[in-house]
Backbone as a printed PyTorch tensor [residue, N CA C, xyz], in Angstrom:
tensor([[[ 12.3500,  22.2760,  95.4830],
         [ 13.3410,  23.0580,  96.1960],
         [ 14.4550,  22.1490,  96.7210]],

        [[ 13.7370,  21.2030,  97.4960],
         [ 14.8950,  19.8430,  98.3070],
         [ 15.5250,  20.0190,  96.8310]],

        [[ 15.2500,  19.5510,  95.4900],
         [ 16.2620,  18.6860,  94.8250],
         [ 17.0040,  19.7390,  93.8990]],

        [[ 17.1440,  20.9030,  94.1590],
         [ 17.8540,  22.0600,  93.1370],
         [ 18.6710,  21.9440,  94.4330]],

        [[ 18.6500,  21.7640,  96.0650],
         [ 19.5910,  21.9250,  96.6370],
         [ 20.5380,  20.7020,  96.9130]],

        [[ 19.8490,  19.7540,  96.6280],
         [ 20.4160,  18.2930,  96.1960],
         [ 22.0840,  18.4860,  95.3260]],

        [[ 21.4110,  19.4370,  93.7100],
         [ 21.4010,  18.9520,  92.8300],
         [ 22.9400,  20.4220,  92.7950]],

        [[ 22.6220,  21.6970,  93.9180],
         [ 23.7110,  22.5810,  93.7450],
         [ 24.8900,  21.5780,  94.2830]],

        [[ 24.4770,  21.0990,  95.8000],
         [ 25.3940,  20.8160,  96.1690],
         [ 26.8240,  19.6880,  95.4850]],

        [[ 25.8860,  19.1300,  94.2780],
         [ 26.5600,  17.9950,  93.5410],
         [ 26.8520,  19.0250,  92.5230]],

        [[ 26.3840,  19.7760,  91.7240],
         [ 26.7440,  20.3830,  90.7900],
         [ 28.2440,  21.4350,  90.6100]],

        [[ 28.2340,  22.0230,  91.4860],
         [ 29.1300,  23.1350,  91.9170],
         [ 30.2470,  22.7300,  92.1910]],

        [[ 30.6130,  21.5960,  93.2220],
         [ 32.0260,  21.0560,  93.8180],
         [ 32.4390,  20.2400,  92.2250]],

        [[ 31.6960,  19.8650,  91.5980],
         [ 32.1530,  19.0770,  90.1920],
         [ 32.5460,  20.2670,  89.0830]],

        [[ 31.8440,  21.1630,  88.8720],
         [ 32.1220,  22.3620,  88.3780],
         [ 33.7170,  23.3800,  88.5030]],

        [[ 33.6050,  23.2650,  90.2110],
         [ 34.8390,  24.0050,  90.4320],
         [ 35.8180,  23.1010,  90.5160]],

        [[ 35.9990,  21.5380,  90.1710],
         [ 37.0540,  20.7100,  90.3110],
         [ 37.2360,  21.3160,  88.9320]],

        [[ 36.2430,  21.3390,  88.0330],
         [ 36.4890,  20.7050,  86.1230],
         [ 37.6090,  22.4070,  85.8710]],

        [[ 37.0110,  23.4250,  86.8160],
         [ 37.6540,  24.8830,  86.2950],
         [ 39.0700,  24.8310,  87.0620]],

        [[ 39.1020,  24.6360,  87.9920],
         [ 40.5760,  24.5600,  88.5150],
         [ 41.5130,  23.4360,  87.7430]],

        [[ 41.2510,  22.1280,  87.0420],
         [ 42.0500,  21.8540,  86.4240],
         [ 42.0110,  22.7580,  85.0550]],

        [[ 41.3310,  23.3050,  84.2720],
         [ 41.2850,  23.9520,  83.8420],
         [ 42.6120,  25.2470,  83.6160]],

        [[ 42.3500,  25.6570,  84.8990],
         [ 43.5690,  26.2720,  84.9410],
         [ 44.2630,  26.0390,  85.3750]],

        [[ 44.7270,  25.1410,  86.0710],
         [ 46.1210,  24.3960,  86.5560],
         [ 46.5020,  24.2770,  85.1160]],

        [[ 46.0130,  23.6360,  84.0120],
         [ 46.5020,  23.5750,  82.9400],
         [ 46.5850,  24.3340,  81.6910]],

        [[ 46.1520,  25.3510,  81.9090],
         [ 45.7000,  26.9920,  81.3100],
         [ 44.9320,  26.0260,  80.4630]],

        [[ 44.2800,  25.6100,  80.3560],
         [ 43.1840,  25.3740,  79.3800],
         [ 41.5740,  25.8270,  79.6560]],

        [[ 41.3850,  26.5730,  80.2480],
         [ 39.9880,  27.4060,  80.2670],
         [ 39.1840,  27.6520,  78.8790]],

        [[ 39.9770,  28.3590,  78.0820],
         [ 39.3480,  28.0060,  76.6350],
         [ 38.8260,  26.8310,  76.1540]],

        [[ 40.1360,  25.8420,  76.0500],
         [ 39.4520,  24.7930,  75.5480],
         [ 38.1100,  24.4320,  76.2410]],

        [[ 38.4310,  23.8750,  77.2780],
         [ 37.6050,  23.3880,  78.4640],
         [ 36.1010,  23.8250,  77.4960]],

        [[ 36.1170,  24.8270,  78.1990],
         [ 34.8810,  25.7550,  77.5760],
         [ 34.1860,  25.7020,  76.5230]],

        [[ 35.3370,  25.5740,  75.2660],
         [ 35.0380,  25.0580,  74.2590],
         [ 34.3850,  23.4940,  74.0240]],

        [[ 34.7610,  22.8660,  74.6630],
         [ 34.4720,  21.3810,  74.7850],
         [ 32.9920,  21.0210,  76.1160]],

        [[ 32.8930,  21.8280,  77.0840],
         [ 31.5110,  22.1430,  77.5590],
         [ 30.1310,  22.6000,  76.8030]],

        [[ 30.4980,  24.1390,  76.2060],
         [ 29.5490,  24.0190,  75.2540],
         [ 29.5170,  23.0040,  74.2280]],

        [[ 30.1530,  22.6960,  73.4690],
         [ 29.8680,  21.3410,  72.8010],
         [ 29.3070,  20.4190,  73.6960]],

        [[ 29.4870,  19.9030,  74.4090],
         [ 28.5220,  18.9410,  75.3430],
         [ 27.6440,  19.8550,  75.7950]],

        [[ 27.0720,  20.4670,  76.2480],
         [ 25.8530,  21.2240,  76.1370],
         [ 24.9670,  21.4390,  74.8280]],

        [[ 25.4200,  21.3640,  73.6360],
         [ 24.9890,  21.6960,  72.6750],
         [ 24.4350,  20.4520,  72.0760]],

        [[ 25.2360,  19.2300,  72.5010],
         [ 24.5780,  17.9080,  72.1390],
         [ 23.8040,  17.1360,  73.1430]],

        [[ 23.7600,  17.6360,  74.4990],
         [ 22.8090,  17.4430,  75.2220],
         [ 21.2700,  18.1900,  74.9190]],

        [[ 21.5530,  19.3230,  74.2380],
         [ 20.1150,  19.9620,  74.5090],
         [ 19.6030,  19.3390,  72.8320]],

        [[ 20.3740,  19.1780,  72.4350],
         [ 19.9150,  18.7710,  70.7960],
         [ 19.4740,  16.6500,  70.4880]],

        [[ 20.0880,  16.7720,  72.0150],
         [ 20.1240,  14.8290,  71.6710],
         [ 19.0730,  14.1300,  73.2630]],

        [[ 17.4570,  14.7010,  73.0070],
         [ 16.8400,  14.0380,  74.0300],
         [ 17.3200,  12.4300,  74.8600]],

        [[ 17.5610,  11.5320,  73.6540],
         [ 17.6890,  10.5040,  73.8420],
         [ 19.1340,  10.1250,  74.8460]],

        [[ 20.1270,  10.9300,  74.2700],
         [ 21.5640,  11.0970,  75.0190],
         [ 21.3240,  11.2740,  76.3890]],

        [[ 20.7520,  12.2870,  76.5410],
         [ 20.5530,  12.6840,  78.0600],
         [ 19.6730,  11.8680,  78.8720]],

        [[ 18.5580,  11.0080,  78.1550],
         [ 17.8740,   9.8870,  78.7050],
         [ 18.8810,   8.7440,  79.1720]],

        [[ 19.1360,   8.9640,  78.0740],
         [ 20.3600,   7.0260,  78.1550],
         [ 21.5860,   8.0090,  79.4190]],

        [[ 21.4270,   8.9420,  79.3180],
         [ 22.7880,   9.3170,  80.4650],
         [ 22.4130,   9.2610,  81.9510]],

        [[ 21.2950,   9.4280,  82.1250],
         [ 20.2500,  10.0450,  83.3410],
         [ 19.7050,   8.7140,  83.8950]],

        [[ 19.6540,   7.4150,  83.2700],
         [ 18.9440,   6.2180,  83.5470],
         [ 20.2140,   5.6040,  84.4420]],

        [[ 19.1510,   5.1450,  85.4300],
         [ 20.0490,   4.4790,  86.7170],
         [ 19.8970,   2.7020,  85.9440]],

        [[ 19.1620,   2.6560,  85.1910],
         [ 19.3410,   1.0360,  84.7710],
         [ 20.2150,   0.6570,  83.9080]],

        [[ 21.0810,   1.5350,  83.1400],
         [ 21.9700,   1.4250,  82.3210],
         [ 23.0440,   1.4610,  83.2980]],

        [[ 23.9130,   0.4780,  82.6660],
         [ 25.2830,  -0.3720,  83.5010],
         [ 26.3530,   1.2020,  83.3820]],

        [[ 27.2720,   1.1590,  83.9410],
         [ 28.1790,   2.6260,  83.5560],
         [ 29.2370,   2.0070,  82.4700]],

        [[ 29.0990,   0.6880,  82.2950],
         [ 30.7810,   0.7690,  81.2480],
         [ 29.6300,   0.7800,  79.8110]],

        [[ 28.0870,   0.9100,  79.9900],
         [ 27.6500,   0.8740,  78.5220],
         [ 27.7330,   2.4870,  78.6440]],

        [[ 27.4750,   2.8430,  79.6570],
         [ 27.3400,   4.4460,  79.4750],
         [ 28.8790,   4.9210,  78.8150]],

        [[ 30.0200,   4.5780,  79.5160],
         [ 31.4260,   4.6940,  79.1670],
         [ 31.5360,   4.9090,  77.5730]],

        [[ 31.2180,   3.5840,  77.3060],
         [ 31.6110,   3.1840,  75.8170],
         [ 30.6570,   3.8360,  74.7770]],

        [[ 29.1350,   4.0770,  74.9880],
         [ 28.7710,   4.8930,  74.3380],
         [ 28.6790,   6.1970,  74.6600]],

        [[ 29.2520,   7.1480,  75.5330],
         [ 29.6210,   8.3370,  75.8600],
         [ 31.2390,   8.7160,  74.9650]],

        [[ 32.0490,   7.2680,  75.0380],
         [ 33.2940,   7.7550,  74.5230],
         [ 33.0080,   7.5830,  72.9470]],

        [[ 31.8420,   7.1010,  72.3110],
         [ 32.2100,   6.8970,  70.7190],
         [ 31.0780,   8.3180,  70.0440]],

        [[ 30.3990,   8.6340,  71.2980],
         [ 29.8820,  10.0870,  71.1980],
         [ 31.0020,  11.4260,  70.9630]],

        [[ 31.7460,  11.3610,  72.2650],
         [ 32.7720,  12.4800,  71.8680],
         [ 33.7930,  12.2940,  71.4240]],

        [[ 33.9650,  10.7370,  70.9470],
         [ 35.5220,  10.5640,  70.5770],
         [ 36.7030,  11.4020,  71.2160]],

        [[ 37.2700,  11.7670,  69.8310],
         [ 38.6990,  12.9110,  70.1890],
         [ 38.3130,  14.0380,  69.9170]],

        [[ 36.8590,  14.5560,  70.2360],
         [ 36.7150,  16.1690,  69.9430],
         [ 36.5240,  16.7940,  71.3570]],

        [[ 36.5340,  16.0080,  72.5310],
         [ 36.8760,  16.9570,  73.6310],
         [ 38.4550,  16.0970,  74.0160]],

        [[ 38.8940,  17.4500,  74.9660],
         [ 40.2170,  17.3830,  75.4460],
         [ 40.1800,  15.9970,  76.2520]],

        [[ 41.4010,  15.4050,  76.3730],
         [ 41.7660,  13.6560,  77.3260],
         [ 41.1150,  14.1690,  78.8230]],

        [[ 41.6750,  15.0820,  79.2410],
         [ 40.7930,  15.4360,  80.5670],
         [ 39.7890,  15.6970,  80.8170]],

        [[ 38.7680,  16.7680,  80.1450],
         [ 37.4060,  16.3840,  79.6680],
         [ 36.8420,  14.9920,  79.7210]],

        [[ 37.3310,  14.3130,  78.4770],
         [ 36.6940,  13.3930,  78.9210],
         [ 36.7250,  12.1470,  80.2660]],

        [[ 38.1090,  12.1790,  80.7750],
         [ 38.3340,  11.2670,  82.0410],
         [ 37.2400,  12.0790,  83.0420]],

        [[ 37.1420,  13.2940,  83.0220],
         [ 36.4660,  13.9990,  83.5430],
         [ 34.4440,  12.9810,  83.5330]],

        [[ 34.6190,  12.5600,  82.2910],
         [ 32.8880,  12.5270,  82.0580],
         [ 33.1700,  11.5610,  82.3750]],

        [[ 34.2460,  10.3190,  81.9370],
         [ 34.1960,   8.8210,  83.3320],
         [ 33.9200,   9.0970,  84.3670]],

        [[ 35.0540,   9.9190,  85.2270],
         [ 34.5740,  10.2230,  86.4120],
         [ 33.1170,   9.9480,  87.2340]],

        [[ 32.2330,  11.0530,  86.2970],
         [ 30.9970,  11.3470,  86.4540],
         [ 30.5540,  10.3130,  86.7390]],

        [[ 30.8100,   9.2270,  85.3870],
         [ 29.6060,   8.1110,  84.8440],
         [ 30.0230,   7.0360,  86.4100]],

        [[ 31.7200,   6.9500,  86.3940],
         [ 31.6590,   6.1270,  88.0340],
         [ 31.3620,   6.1610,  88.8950]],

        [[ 30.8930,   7.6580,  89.4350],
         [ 30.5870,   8.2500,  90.8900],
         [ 28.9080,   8.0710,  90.5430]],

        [[ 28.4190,   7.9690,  89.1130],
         [ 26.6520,   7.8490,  89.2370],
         [ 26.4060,   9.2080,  89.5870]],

        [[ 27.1770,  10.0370,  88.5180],
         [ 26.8520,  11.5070,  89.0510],
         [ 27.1150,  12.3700,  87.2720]],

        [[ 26.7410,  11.4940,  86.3120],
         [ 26.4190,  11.8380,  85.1080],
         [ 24.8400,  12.2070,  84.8070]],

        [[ 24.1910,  11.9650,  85.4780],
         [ 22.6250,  12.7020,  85.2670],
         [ 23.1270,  14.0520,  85.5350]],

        [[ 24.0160,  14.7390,  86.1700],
         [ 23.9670,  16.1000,  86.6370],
         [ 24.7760,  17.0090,  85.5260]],

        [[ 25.1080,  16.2820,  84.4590],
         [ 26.2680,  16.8400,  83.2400],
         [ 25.8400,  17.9320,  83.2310]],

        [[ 24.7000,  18.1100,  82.8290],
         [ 24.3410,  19.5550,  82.1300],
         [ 24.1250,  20.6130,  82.7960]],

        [[ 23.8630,  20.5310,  84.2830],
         [ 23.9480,  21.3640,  85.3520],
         [ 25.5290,  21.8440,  85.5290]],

        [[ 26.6170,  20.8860,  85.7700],
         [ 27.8470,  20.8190,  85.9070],
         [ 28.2810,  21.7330,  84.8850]],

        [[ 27.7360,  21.6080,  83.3130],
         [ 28.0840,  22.3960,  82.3730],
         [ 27.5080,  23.2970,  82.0800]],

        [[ 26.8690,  23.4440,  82.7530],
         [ 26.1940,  25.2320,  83.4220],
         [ 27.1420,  25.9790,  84.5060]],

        [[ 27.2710,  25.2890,  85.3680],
         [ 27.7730,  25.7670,  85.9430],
         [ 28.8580,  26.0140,  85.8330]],

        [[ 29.8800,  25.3160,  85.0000],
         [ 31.2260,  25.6570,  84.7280],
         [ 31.1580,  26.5960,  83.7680]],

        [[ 30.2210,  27.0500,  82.8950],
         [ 30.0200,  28.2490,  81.9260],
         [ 29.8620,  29.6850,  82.8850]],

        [[ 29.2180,  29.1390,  84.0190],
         [ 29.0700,  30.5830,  84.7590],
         [ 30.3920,  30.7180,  85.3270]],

        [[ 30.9970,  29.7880,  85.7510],
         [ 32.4430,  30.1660,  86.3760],
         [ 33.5840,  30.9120,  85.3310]],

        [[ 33.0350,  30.6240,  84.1360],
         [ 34.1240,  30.9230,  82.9170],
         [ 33.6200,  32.0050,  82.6930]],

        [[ 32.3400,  32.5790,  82.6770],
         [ 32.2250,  33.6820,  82.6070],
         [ 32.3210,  34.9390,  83.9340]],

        [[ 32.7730,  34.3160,  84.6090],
         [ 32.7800,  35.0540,  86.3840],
         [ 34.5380,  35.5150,  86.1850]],

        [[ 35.5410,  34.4050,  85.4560],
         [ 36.5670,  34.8980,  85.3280],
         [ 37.2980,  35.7870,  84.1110]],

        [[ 36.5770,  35.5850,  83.3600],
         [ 36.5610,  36.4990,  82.2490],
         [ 35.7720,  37.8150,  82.1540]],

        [[ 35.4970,  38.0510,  83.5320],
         [ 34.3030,  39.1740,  83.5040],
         [ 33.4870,  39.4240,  82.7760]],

        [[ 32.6310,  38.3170,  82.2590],
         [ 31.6060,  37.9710,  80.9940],
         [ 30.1650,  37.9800,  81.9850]],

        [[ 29.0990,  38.9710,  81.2000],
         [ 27.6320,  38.5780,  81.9230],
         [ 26.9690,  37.6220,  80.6750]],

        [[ 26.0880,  37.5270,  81.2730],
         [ 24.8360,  36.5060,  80.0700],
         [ 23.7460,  37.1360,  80.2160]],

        [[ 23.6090,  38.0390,  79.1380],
         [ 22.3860,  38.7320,  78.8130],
         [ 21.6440,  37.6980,  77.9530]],

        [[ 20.2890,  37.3840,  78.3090],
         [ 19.1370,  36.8650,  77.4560],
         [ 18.2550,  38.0450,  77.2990]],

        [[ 18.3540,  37.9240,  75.8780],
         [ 17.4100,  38.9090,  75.0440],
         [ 16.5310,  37.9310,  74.4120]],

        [[ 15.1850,  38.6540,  74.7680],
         [ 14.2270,  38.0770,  73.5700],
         [ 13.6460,  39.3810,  73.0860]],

        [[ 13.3500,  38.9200,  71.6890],
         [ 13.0930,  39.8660,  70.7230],
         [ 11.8180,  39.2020,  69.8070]],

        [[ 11.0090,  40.0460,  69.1060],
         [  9.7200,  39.8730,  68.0040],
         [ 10.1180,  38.9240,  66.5140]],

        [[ 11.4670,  40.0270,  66.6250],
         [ 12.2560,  39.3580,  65.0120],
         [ 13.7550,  39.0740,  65.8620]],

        [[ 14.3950,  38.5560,  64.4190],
         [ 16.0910,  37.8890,  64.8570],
         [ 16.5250,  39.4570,  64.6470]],

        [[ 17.3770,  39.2380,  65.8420],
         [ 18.4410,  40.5750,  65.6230],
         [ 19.5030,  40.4750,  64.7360]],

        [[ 20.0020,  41.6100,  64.1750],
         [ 21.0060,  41.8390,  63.1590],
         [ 22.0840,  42.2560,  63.9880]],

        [[ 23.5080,  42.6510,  63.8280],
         [ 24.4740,  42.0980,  64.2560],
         [ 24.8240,  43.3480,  64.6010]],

        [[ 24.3560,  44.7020,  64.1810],
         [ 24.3980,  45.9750,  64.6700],
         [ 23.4180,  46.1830,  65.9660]],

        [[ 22.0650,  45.6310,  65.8440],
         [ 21.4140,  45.7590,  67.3540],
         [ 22.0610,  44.9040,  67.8770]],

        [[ 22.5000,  44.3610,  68.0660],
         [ 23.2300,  42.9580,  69.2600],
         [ 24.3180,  43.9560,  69.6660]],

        [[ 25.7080,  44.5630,  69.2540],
         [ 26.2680,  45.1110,  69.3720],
         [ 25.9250,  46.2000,  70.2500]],

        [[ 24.3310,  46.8660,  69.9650],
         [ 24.0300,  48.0810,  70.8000],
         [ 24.1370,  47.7440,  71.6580]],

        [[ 22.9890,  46.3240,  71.8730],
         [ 22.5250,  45.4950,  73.0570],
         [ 23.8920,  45.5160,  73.9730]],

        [[ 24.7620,  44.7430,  73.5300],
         [ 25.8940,  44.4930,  74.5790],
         [ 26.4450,  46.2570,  74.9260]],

        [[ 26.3530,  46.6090,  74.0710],
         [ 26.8880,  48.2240,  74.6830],
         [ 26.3690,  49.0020,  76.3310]],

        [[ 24.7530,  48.3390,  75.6470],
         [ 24.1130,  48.8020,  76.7330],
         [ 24.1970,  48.1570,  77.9770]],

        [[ 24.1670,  46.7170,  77.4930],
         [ 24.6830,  46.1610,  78.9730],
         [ 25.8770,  46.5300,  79.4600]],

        [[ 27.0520,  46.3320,  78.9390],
         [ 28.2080,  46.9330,  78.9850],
         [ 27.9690,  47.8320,  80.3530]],

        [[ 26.9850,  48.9230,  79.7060],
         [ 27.3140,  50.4230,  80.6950],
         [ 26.6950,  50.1930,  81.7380]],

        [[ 25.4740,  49.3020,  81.4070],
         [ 24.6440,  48.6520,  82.8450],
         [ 25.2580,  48.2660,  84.2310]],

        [[ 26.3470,  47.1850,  83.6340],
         [ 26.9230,  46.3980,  84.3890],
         [ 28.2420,  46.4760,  84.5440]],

        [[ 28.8880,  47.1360,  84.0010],
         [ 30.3050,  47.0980,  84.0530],
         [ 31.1750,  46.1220,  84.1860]],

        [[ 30.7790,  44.7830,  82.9530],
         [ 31.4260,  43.9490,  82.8310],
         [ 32.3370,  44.1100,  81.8230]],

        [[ 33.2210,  43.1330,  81.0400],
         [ 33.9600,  43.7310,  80.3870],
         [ 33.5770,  42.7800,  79.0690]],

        [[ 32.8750,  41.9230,  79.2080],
         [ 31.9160,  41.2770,  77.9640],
         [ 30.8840,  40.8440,  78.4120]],

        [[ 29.7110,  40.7480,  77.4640],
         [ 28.7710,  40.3160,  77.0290],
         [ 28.6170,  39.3340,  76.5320]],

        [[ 28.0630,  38.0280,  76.7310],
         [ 27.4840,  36.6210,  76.3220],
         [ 25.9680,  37.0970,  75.7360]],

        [[ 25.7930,  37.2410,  74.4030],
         [ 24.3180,  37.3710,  74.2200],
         [ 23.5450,  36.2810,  74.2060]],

        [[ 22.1180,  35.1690,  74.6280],
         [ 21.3550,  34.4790,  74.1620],
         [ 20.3120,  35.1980,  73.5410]],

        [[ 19.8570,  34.5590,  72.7440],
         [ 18.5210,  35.4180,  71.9640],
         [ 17.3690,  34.3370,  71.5780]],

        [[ 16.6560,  34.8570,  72.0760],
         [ 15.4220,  34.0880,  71.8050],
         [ 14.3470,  34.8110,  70.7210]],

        [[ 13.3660,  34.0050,  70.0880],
         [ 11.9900,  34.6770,  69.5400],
         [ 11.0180,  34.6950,  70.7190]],

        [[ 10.1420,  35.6140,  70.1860],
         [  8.3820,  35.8070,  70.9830],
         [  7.7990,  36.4870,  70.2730]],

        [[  6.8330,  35.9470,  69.2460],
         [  6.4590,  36.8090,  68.3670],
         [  5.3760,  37.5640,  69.1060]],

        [[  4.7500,  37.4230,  70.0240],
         [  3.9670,  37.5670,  71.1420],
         [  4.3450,  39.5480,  71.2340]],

        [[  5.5750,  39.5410,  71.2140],
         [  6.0840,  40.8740,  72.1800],
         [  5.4720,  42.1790,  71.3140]],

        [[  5.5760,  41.6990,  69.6710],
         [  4.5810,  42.4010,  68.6170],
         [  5.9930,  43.3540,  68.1990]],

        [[  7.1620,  44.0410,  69.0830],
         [  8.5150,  44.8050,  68.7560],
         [  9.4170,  44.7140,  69.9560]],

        [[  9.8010,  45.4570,  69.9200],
         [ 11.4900,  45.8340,  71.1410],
         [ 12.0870,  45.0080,  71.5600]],

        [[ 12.2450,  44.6450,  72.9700],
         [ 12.9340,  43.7980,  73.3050],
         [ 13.2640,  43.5760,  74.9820]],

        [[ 13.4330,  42.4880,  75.2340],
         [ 12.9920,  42.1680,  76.6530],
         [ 14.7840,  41.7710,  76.8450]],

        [[ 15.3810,  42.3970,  78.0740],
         [ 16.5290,  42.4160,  78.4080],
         [ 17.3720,  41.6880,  80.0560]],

        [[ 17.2300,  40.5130,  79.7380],
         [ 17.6790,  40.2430,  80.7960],
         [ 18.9160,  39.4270,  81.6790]],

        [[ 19.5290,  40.3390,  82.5540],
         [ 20.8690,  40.0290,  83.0870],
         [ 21.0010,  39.2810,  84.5080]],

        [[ 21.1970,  38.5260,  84.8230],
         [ 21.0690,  38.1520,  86.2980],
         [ 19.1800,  38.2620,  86.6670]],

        [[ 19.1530,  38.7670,  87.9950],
         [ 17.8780,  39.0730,  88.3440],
         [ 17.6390,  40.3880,  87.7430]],

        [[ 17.8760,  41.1680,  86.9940],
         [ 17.6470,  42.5360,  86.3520],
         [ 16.8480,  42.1610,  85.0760]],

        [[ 15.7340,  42.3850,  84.8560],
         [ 15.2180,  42.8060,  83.6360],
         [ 15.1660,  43.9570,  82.8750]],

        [[ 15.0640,  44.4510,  81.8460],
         [ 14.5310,  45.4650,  81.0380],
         [ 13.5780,  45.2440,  80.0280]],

        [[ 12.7700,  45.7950,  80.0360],
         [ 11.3590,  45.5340,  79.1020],
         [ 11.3120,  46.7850,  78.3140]],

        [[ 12.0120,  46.2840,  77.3630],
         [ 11.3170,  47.5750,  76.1330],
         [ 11.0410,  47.3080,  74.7930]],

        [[  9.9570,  46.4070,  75.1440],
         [  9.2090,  46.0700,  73.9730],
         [  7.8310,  46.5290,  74.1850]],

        [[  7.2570,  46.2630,  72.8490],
         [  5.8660,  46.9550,  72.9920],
         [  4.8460,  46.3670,  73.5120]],

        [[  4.9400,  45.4080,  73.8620],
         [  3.8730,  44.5650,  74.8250],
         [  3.8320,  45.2440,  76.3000]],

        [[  5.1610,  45.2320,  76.4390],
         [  5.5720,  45.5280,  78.1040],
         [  4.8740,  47.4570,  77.7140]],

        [[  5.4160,  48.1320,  77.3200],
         [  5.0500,  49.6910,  77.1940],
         [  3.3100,  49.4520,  77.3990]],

        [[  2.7630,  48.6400,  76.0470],
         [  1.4090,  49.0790,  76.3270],
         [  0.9490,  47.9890,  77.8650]],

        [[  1.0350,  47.5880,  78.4220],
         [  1.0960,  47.0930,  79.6700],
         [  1.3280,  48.0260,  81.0330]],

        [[  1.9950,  48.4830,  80.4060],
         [  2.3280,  49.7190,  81.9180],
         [  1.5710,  50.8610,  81.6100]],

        [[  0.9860,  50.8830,  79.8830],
         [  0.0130,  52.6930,  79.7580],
         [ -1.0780,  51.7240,  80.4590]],

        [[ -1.7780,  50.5810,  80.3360],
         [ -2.8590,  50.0130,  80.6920],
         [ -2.9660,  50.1420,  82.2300]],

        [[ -1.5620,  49.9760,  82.9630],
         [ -2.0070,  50.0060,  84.5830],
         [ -2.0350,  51.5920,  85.0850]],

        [[ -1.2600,  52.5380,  84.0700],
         [ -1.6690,  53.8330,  84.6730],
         [ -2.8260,  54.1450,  84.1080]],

        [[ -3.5150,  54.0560,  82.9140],
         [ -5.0520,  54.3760,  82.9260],
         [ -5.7720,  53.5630,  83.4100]],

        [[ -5.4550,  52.5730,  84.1310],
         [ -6.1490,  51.4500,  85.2790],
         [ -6.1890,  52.4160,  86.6190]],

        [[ -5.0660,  52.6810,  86.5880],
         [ -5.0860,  53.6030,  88.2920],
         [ -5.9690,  55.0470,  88.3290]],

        [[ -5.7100,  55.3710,  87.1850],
         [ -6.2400,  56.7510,  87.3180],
         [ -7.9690,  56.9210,  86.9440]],

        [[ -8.6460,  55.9450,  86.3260],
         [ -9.6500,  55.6480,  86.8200],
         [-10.4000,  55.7610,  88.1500]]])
């Protein structure tokens, strides 16, 4: 608990610096664009995020192999941005930071993040429902889908927005006939 409140308080003020230049420079897209990409090679590159997260590594090795990582595929500010980090000894928190600046991008774009997990991969017509339905749920004006497998669930689909779930898969159904012929026993 101490260290998620550690870890907001560092996360968030770095977050809302990276979105306000962002738009000081209308670049929110990019930005964004260049976050998920560093998110995408953080969750795909164990070792990256080790070598980023280690307090025994010097910061100009972190520098130099952080800059021949992203080269010129994120924006010049972006990356002065990830110096920043690596000088203040506040690059272990990247991926939080780039969480959190995804939720801010989606807070201004009136975007939710529905995580769906499903039995099988969805096809591009249920995803579509999916966001419909959230849509009417929430009255946002887009939908971020994640999708996960669980072959576990056996069908339907498990729906979830913020603290809101929806369970309508067949695990969850026969789960709830089980506690009413549990009760009525």
């Amino acid at each position: 608990m101490k260290d998620s409140v550690v870890s907001g308080q560092i996360v968030e003020p770095y977050a809302q610096a990276l979105m306000s230049v962002a738009q000081s420079q209308n670049l929110v897209d990019r930005f964004s664009e260049d976050i998920n990409g560093l998110l995408s090679l953080l969750e795909s590159s164990e070792e990256l995020s080790t070598f980023l997260a280690s307090p025994i590594v010097k910061s100009d090795v972190q520098k130099s192999v952080l800059t021949q990582v992203v080269g010129d595929q994120v924006h010049p500010l972006v990356r002065n941005f990830l110096m920043v980090l690596i000088e203040r000894r506040r690059i272990l928190f990247l991926e939080g930071i780039c969480k959190q600046f995804q939720a801010l991008v989606r807070k201004l774009n009136q975007t939710v993040l529905a995580e769906v997990t499903s039995a099988i991969e969805l096809n591009d017509e249920q995803k579509q429902t999916i966001r419909g339905k959230v849509i009417a749920l929430t009255s946002a004006r887009q939908v971020e889908l994640v999708t996960k497998l669980d072959r576990d669930l056996i069908g339907g689909v498990i729906i979830q927005v913020g603290s809101q779930v929806i369970d309508a898969s067949l695990r969850g159904q026969l789960r709830r006939i089980s506690i009413r012929l549990g009760s009525n026993a």
